[in-house]
C-alpha positions in Angstrom: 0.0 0.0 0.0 1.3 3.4 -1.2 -0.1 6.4 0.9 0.7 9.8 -1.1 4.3 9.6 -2.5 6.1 9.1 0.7 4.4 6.5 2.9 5.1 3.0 1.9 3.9 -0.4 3.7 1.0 -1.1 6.1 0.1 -0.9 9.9 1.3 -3.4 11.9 -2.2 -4.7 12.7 -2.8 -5.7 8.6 1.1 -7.3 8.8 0.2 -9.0 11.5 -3.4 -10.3 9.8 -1.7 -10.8 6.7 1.0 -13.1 8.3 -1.6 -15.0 10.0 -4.0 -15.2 6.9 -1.7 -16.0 4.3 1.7 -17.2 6.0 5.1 -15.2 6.2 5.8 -13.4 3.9 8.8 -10.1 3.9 8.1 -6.6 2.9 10.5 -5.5 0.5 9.7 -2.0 -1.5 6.6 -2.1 -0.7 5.8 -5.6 -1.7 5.4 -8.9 -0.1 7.0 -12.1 -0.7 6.3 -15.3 0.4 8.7 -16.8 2.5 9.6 -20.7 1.3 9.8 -23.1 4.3 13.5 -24.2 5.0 15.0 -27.5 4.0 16.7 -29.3 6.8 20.0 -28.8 5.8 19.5 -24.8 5.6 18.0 -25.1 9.0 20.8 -27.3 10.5 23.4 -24.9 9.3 21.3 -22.2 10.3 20.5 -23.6 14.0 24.6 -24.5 14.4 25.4 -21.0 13.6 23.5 -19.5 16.2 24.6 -21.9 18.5 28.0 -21.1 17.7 27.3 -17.4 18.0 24.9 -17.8 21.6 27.7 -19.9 23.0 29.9 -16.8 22.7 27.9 -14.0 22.9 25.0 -14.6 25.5 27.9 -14.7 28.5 29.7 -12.1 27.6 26.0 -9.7 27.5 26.4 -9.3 24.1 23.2 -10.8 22.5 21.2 -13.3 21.0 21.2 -15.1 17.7 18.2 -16.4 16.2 16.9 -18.7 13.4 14.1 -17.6 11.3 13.2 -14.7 13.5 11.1 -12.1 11.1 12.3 -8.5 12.1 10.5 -5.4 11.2 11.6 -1.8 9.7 9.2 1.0 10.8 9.2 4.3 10.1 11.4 6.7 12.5 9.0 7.5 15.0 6.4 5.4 14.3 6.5 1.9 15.5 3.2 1.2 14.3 3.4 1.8 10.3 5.6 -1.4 8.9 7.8 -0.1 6.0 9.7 -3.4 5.2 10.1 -6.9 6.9 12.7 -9.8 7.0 12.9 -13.4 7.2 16.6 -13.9 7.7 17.8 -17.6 8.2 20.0 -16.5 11.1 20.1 -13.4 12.9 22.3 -11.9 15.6 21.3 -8.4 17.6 23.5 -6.6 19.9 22.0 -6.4 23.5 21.5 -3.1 23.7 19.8 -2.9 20.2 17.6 -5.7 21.5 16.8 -3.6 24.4 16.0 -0.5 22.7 13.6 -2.5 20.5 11.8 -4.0 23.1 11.6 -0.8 25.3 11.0 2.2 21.9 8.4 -0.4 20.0 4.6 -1.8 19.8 6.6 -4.9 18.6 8.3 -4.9 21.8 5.2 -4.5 23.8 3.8 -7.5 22.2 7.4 -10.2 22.6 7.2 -8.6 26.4 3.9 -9.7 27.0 4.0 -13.8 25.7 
């Protein structure tokens, strides 16, 4: 969805509804596309690489790594407009970014309450 010229993506509440309805899916420019369900081997490298990087980083306060975590991009300000989402196989976040997430974000709202 395209709102004026500047404005691209869609609340979080229609992600949200869209990803339940449909299945994951990123935002990229405005678009979605569907996200393909990993083969084992993809996952198993995936998985041993966030091990690899947990077993370092979560005792020295660093972060977390995760598989398959979908991450959002909102616009500055604004944690409720999505303006792009990923899907990454892996993904690592610094502690303090994780923290400023969580604290600044609807999102954040949402992972602290389950």
């Amino acid at each position: 969805m395209v709102i004026g010229e500047a404005m691209t993506g869609m609340s979080l509440d229609e992600f949200m509804r869209l990803w339940d309805e449909e299945g994951p899916f990123e935002l990229i420019d405005g678009e979605r596309v569907p996200v393909s369900p990993q083969m084992f081997g993809a996952t198993n490298s995936a998985n041993n690489l966030a091990f690899a990087l947990n077993t370092y980083s979560i005792p020295k306060g660093l972060g977390p790594a995760f598989v398959e975590a979908t991450f959002v991009l909102t616009l500055f300000g604004e944690s409720n407009w999505v303006t792009g989402s990923r899907v990454p196989d892996a993904l690592y976040i610094r502690a303090e970014k994780l923290a400023q997430y969580k604290a600044s974000t609807l999102i954040g709202s949402i992972i602290r309450c389950r």
